[in-house]
N, C-alpha and C positions, 0 to 999 in steps of 0.2 A: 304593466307587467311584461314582464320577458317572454319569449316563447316557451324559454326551459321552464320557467317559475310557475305559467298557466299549464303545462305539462308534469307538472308534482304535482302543482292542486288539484287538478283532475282526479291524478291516481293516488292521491294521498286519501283525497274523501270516499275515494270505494275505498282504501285498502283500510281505513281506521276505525272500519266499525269491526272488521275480523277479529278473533284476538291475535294479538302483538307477540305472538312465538312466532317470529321468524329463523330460517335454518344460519342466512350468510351471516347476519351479526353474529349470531351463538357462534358459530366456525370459526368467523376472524380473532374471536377474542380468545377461542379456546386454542388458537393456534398461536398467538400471541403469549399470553400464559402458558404454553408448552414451549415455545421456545427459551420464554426466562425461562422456566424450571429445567430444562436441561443446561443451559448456560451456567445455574449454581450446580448441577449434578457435574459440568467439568471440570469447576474452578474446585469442587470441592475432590476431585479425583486425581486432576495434576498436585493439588498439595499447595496452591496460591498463600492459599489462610493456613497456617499451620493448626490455630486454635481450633477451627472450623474442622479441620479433618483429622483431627487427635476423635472431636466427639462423633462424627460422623463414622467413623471405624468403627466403633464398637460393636460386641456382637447382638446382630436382634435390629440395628439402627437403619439396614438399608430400606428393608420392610418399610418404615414407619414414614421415612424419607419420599420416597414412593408414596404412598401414600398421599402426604404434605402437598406432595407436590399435586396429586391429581386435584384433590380435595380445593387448590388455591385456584387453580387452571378451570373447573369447574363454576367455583363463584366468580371470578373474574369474566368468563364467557359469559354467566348470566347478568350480570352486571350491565357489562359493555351491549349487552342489548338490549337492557331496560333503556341504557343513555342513548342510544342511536333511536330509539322509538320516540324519545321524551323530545330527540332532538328534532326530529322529523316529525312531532304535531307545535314542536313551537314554530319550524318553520311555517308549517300549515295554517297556524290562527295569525301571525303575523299575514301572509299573504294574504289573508280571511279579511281581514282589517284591512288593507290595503285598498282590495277590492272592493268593500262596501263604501269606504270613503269617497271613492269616486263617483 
């Protein structure tokens, strides 16, 4: 094993008994999903999609839009930090294995 590889498994095996809410995953993804949903908040404001911002107009619509958005940017951050956790113990038993083999 690498020096980097024997320096995760270290701190991978304290850190996986804690529970797995960590803050930087949640952030990057909820930052990520907040950038799409403003990215469709300008295409639907310059007027891109006609179709899209006939309904987005309407009144009562910006509210819910808002909303949508938070709500997707929300499960998307919790998401993308179940997968960077799930990611980070597959790395950890692959290494696990590794180790023991030898």
């Amino acid at each position: 094993m690498s020096p980097e590889e024997e320096k995760f498994y270290l701190q991978w095996e304290k850190d996986r008994i804690i529970p797995h809410f960590k803050r930087k995953p949640f952030l990057r993804g909820l930052s990520i999903s907040l950038s799409l949903g403003l990215l469709i908040l300008i295409i639907s404001e310059t007027g891109w999609y006609e179709r899209a911002t006939m309904v987005g107009n309407m009144q009562g619509n910006e509210i819910w839009i808002v909303i949508a958005i938070i709500a997707f940017s929300l499960g998307f951050a919790w998401i993308y930090q179940q997968f960077t956790f799930e990611m980070n113990e597959q790395r950890y038993k692959e290494l696990k294995y590794l180790k023991n083999k030898k």
